[in-house]
ZADREN-338700 format. One line per 3 residues: for each residue x, y, z of C-alpha. Coordinates in nm, 2 decimals. Example, Ala and Ser with C-alpha at 12.3 -4.5 7.8 and 13.67 -1.06 7.14 Angstrom:
1.23 -0.45 0.78 ~ 1.37 -0.11 0.71
end
This chain:
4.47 3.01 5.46 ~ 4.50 2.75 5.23 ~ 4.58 2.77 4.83
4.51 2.45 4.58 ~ 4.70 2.44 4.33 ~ 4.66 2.12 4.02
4.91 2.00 3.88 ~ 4.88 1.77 3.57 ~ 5.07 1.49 3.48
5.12 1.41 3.13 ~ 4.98 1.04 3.01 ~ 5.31 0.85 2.87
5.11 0.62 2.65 ~ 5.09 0.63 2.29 ~ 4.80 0.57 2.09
4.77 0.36 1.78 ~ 4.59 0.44 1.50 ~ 4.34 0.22 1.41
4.13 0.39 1.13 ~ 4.15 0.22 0.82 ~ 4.38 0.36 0.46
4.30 0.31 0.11 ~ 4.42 -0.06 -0.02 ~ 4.56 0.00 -0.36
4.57 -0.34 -0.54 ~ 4.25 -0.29 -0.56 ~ 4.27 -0.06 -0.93
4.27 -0.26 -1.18 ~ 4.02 -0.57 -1.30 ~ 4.18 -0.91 -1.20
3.98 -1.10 -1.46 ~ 4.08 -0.86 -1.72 ~ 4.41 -0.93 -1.58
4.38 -1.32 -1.67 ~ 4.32 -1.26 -2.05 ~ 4.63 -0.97 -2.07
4.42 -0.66 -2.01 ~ 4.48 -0.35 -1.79 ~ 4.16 -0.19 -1.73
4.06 0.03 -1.41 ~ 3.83 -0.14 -1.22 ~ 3.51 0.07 -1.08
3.39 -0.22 -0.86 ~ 3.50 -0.47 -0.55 ~ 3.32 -0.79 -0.48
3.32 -0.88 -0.13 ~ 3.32 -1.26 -0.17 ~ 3.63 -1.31 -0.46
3.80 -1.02 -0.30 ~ 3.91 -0.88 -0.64 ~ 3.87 -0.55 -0.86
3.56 -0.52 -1.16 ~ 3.59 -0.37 -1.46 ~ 3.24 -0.25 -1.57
3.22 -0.54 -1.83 ~ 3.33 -0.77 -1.59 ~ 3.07 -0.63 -1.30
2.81 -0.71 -1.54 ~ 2.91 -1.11 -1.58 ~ 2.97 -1.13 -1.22
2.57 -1.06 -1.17 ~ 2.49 -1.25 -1.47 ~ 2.66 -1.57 -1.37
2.43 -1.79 -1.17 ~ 2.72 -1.91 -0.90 ~ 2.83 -1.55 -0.87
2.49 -1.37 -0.85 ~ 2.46 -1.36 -0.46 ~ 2.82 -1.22 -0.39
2.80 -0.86 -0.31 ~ 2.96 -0.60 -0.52 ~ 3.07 -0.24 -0.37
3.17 0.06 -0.56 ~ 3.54 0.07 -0.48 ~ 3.45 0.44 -0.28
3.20 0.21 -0.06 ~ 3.56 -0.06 -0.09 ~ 3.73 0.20 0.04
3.53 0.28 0.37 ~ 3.59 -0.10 0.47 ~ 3.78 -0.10 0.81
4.07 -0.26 0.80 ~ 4.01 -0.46 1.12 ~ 3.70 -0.59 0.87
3.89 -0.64 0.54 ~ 4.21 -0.88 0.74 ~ 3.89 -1.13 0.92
3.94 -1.47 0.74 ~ 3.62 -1.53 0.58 ~ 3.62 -1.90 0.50
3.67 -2.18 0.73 ~ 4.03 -2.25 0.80 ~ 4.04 -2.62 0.73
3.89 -2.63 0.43 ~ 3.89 -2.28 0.31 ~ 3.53 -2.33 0.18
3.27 -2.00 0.30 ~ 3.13 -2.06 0.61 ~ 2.73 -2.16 0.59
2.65 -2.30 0.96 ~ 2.65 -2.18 1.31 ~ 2.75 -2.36 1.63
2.63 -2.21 1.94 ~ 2.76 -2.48 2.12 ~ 3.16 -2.38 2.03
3.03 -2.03 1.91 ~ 3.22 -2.04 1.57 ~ 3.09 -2.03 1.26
3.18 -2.36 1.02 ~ 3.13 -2.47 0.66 ~ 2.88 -2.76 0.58
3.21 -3.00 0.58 ~ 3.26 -2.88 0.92 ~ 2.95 -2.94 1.00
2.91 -3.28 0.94 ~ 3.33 -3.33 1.01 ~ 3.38 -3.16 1.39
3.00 -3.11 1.49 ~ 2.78 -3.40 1.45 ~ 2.71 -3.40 1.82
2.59 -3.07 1.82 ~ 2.25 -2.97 1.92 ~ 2.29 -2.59 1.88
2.39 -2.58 1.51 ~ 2.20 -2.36 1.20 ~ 2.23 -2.19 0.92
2.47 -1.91 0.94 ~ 2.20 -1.65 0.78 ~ 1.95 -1.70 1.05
2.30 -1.56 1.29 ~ 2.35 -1.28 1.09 ~ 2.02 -1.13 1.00
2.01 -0.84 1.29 ~ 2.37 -0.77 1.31 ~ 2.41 -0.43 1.26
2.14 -0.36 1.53 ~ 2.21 -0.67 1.74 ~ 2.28 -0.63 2.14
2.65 -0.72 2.08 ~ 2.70 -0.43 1.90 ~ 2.51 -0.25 2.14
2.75 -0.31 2.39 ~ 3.04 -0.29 2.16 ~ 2.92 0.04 2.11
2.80 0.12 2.47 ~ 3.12 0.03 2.59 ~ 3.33 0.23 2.36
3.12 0.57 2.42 ~ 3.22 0.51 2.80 ~ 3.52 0.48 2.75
3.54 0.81 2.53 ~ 3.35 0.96 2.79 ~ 3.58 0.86 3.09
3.89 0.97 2.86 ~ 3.73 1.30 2.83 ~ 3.63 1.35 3.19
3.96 1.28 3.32 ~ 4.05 1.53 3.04 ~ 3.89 1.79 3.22
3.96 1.71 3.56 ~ 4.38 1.70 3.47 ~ 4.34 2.01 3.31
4.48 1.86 3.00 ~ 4.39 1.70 2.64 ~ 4.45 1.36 2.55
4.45 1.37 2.23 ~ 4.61 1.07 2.12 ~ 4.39 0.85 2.36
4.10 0.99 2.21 ~ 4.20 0.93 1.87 ~ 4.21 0.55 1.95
3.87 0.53 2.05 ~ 3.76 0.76 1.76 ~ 3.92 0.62 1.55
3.76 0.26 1.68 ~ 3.48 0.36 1.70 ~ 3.46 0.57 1.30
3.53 0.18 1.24 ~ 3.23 0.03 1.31 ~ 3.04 0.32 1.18
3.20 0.24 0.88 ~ 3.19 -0.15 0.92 ~ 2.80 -0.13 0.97
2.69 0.10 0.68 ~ 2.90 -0.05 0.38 ~ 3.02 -0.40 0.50
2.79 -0.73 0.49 ~ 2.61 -0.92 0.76 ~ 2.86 -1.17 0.74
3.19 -0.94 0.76 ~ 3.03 -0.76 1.06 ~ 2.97 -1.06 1.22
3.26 -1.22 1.18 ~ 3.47 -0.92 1.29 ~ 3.30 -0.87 1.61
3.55 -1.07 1.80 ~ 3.83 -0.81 1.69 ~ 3.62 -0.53 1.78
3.57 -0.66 2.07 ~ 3.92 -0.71 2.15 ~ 4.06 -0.35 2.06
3.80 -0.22 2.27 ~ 3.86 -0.50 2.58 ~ 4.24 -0.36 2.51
4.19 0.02 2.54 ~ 3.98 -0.13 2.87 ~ 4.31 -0.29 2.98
4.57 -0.01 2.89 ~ 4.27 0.21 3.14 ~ 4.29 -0.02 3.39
4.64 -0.01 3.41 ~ 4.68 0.35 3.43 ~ 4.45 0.34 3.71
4.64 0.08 3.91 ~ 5.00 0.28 3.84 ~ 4.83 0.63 3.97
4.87 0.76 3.61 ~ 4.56 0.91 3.64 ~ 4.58 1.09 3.94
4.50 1.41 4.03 ~ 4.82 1.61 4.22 ~ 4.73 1.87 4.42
4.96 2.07 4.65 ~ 4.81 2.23 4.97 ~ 4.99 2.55 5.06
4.89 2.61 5.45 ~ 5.03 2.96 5.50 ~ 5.15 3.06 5.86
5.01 3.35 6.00 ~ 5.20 3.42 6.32 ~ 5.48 3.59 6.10
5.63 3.76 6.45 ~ 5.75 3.39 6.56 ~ 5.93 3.28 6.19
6.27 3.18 6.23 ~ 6.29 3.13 5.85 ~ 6.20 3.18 5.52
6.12 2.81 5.53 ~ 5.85 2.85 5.84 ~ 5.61 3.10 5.60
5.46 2.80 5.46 ~ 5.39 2.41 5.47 ~ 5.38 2.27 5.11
5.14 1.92 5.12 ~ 5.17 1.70 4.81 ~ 4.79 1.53 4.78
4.68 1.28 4.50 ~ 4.35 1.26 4.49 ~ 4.16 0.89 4.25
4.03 0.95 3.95 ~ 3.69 0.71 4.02 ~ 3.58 0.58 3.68
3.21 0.45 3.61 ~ 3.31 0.09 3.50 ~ 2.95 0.04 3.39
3.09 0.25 3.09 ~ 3.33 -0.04 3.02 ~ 3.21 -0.31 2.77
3.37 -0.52 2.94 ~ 3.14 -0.55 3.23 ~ 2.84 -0.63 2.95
3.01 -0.96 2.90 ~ 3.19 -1.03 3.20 ~ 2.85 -1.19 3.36
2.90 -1.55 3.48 ~ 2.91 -1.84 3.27 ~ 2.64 -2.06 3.45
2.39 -1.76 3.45 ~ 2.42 -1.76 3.02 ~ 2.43 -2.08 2.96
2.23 -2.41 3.05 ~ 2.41 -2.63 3.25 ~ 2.51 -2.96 3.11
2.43 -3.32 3.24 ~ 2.71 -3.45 3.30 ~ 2.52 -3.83 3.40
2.50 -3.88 3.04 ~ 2.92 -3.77 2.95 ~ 3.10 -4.07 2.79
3.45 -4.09 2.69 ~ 3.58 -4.32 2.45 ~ 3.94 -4.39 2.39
4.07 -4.28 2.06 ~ 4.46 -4.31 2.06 ~ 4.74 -4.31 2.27
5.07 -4.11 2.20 ~ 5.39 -4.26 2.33 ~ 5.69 -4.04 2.44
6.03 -4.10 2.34 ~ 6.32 -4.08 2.57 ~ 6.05 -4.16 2.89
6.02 -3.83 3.03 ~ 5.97 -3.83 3.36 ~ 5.72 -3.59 3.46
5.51 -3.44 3.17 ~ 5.27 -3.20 3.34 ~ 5.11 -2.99 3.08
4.90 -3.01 2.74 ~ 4.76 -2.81 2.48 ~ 4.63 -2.83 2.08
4.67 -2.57 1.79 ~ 4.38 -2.52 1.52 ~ 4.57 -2.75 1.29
4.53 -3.01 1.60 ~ 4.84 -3.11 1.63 ~ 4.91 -3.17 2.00
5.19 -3.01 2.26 ~ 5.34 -3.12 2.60 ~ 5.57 -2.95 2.83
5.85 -3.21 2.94 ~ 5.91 -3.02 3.31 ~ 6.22 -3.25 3.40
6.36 -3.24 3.08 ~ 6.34 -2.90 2.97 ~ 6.15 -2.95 2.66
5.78 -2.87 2.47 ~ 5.71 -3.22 2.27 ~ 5.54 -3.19 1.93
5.29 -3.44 1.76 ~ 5.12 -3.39 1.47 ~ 4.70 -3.42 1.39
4.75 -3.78 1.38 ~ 4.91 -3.83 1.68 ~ 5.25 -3.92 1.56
5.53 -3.77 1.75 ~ 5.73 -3.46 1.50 ~ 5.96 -3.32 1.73
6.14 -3.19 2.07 ~ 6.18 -2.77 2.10 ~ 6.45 -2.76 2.37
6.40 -2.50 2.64 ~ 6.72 -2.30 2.86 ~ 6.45 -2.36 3.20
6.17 -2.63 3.32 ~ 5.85 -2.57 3.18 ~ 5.51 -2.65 3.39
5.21 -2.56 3.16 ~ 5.14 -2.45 2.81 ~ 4.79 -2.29 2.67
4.73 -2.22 2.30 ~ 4.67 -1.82 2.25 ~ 4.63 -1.82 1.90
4.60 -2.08 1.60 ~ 4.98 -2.17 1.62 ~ 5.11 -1.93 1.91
5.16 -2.09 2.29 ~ 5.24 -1.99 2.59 ~ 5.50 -2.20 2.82
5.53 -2.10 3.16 ~ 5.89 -2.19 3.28 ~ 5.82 -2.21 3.65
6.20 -2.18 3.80 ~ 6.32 -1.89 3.56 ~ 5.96 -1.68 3.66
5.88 -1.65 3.26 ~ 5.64 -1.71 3.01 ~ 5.74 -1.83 2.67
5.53 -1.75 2.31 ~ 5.66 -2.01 2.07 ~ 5.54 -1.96 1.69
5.44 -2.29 1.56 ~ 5.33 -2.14 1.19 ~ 5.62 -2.31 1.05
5.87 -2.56 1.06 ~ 6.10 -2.32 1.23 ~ 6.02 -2.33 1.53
6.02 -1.97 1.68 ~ 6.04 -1.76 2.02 ~ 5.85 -1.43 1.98
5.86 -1.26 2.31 ~ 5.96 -1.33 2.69 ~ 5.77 -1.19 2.99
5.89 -1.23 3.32 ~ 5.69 -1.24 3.64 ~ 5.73 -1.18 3.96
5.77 -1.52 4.07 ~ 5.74 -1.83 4.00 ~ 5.49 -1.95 3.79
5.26 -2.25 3.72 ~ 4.94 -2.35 3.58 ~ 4.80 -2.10 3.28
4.48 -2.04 3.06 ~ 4.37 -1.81 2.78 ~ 4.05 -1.65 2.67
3.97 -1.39 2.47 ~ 4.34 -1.19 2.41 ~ 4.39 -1.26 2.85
4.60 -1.49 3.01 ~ 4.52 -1.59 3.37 ~ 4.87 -1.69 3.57
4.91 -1.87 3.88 ~ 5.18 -1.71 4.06 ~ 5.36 -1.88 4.34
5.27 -1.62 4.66 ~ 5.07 -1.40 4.48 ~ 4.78 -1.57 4.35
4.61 -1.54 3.95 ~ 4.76 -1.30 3.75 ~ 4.57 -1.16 3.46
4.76 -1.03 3.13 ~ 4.65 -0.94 2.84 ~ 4.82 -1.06 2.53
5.09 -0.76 2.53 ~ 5.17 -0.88 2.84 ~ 5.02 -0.61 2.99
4.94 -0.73 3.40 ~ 4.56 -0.60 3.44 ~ 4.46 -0.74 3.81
4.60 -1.00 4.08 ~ 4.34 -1.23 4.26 ~ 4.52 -1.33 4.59
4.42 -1.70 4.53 ~ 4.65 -1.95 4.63 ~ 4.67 -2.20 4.32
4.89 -2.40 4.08 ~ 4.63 -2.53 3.90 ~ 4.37 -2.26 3.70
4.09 -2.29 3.38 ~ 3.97 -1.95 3.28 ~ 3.68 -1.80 3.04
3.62 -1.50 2.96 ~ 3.37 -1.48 3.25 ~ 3.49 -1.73 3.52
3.78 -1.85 3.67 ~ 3.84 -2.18 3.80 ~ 4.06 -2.28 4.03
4.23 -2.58 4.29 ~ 4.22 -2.41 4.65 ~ 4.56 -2.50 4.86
4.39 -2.55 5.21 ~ 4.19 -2.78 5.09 ~ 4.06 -3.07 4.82
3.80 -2.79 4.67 ~ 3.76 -2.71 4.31 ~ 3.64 -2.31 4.37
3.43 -2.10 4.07 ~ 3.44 -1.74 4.06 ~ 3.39 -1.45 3.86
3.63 -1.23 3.68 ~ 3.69 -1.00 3.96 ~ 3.72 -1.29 4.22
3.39 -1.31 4.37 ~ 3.32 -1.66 4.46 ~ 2.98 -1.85 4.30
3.07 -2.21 4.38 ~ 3.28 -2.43 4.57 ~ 3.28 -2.77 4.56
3.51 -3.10 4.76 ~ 3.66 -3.37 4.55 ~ 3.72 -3.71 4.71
4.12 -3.71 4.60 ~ 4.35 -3.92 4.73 ~ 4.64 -3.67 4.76
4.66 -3.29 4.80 ~ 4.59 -2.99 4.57 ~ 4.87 -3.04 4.44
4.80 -3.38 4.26 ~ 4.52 -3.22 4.05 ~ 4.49 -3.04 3.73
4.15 -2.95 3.55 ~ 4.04 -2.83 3.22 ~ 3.64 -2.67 3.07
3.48 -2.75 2.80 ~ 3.25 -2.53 2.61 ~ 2.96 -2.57 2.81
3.14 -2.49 3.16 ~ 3.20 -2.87 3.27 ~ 3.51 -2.94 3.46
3.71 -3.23 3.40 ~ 3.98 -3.33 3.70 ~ 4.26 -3.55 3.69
4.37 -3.70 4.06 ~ 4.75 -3.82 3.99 ~ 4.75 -3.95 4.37
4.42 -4.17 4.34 ~ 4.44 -4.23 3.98 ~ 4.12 -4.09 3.89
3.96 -3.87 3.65 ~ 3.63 -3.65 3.75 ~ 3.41 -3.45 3.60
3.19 -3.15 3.78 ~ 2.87 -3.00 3.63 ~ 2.90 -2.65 3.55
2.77 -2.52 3.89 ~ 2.96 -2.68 4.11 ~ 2.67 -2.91 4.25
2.75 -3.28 4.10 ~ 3.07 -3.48 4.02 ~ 3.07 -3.79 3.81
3.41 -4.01 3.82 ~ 3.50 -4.09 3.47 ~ 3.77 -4.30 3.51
3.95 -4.48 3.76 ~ 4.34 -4.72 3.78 ~ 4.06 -5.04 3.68
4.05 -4.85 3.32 ~ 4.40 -4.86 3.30 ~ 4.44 -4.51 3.40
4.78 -4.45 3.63 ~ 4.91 -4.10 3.76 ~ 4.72 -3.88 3.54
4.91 -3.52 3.48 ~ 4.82 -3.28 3.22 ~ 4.47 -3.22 3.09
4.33 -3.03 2.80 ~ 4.00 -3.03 2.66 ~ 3.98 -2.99 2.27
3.67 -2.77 2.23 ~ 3.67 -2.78 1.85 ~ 3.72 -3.19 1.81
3.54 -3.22 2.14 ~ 3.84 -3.47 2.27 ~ 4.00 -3.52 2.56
4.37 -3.50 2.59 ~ 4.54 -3.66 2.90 ~ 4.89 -3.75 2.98
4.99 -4.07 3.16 ~ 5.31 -4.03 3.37 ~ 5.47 -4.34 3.44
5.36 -4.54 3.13 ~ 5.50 -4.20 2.90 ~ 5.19 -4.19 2.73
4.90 -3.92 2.64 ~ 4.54 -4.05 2.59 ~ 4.30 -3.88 2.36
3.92 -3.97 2.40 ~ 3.62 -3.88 2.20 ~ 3.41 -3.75 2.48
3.01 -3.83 2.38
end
């Protein structure tokens, strides 16, 4: 005879809530304000992100540079996510509202952007042609299609533990009451320009899922009771029964997951480029003080100022948007690599002490914000869309996310990785291969370089279309490989003056290519055309 009996185990994680609260300095008039008046105001205009009086609605409509703003009742104001209301809506640089597209980087720009940072752009129109469809566009069908499977997994496993999560489900409610919200009483433009955070608290919640999975959180226990029936031969109290602990996988749909709606591969959305007709043209060099001796990574913030990682001498070297040289941040460990995972945030992988490093670059104080170790030591590292991907000496690439959450390990043996959102990329260490895959590993290309040296003499970066750029330290070369893995250009070679090329990074915004120089102590930027 046999008795089953479940056993729940309660879900340790916390939820956060994310619905948005009434934003009070929103009262009174702010022009009223200006002249010494305190009136109420009944209105909110989206563009000038200040309170109307009545009077003051009424000139706001009636002024010809202020007709096309759109005006909300502050109880519509109110409804505004506030995922939605913290999106910068102008351009960064120049702080002027954003009028163009730019498929090609997939940002939005201002018309000074547009003739500044994208004037070899082919994929570049007016931001209103972007917007029009929105609120019933296919990304926020997914967004939507992925959040509603994840509410329905929550709930399943709800019912198969026997228990309520109730703060798990309030997330995703909560998330999802959001961009209910955000699509009834917010503008084409504030959608749009929020999608990236929806989609990030919803990849997140995928993450934190994940996780639970991987740790057994989500288990089913079950204990099997066997009872004995041959009581005349019991010895004990102990022989009556055998007690079997069992934990049976909770299986989750990952279709559900919006995640998988994007996670496609880069070469099947995108055309590949021609690399035949790259060019790079050689902007500036950067000279390093103190000739460091082995410099051996690179990376740029939105301001474009420009970052190295000084591996023998313990340092991250700073140089400003015009290439002149600011600072040294000293470091307590050697750091190999460095990738840029938000406008001034990096993150420094110090190799010997198995850590990775955020440094806040927002000011002139320089400042560490969090530490995350890893299980060993670690080397090469790329970010995308709120995940790192790790290369981790005997383990292979780690993914994070940007808690520093570990989501999956791909057993590939690398110190060098690029990674998108859809693909990673990757130096194999049996051989002189440059090696494609998808997110979850699955390979799509492979392709041998004619190096000089071994794997470990190369380092690579992607641009925005998918092409690969590859620096040979041993043979002095650079490379570039089209984005499916079936032709390689050289770029450069020691002829060009190029000697022991290290660290690579490829500016998507500026479209330049940064490269570091070893035993002249000197980074290169090009202008690649």
């Amino acid at each position: 005879m046999i008795i089953r009996i479940y056993i729940s185990v309660k879900d340790s994680s916390k939820g956060i809530r994310m619905a948005s609260t009434p934003i009070m300095d929103e009262s009174m008039c702010r022009p009223c304000s200006f002249r010494d008046l305190s009136l109420e105001a009944s209105f909110w205009c989206v563009v000038c992100k200040e309170g109307l009086c009545l009077s003051c609605h009424k000139h706001h409509l009636s002024t010809k540079a202020l007709a096309s703003h759109t005006i909300l009742s502050l109880d519509q104001r109110r409804s505004i996510p506030n995922v939605v209301e913290h999106v910068r809506g102008t351009c960064f640089e120049h702080d002027r509202r954003f009028e163009y597209y730019c498929s090609d980087h997939q940002e939005p720009c201002c018309i000074r952007c547009s003739t500044k940072n994208h004037k070899g752009c082919n994929k570049i129109c007016p931001i209103e042609d972007v917007i029009e469809n929105v609120k019933s566009s296919v990304a926020i069908q997914q967004l939507e299609g992925g959040l509603n499977g994840l509410i329905c997994t929550t709930q399943q496993n709800d019912k198969q533990r026997n228990r309520k999560s109730s703060e798990k489900l309030e997330v995703l409610q909560n998330i999802k009451l959001d961009i209910c919200q955000a699509k009834e009483n917010c503008t084409n433009i504030q959608l749009f320009l929020s999608l990236s955070e929806f989609e990030s608290m919803l990849s997140r919640e995928e993450n934190l899922l994940s996780v639970s999975m991987e740790k057994g959180e989500l288990d089913n226990t079950e204990l099997m009771i066997r009872i004995n029936d041959d009581f005349k031969n019991m010895s004990s109290i102990g022989d009556i029964c055998n007690i079997i602990p069992q934990k049976t996988k909770i299986h989750i749909n990952h279709l559900c997951f919006g995640q998988s709606a994007k996670m496609t591969p880069l070469i099947e959305n995108q055309v590949v480029a021609n690399i035949d007709s790259i060019q790079i043209q050689k902007k500036c060099e950067m000279k390093f003080q103190d000739s460091p001796k082995w410099v051996t990574g690179c990376t740029s913030l939105r301001d474009d100022s420009v970052l190295f990682v000084d591996h023998s001498g313990k340092r991250v070297i700073l140089f400003d948007s015009n290439s002149r040289f600011l600072r040294n941040i000293e470091l307590d460990s050697k750091p190999y690599d460095i990738a840029a995972v938000d406008d001034f945030v990096v993150a420094v992988t110090l190799s010997e002490a198995k850590k990775i490093l955020f440094i806040d670059f927002s000011s002139d104080q320089d400042k560490v914000t969090k530490e995350l170790d890893v299980i060993s030591e670690c080397y090469g590292i790329d970010y995308s869309n709120h995940r790192m991907a790790v290369a981790v000496k005997g383990y292979g690439i780690q993914i994070f996310d940007d808690t520093g959450i570990k989501i999956k390990t791909i057993p590939f043996a690398s110190r060098c990785v690029a990674f998108s959102d859809s693909n990673i990329w990757y130096t194999d260490y049996n051989s002189r291969m440059v090696k494609c895959t998808d997110y979850n590993g699955k390979n799509i290309w492979e392709i041998t370089l004619p190096i000089a040296g071994n794997v470990y003499s190369m380092t690579m970066t992607v641009d925005h279309n998918g092409t690969i750029y590859v620096s040979d330290s041993y043979g002095d070369k650079l490379y570039t490989v089209s984005g499916d893995g079936t032709h390689i250009k050289q770029l450069l070679q020691k002829s060009d003056g190029l000697s022991n090329p290290m660290g690579i990074h490829y500016n998507t915004r500026k479209q330049q290519l940064l490269l570091i120089t070893n035993p002249s102590n000197t980074a290169v930027l090009y202008n690649v055309v």
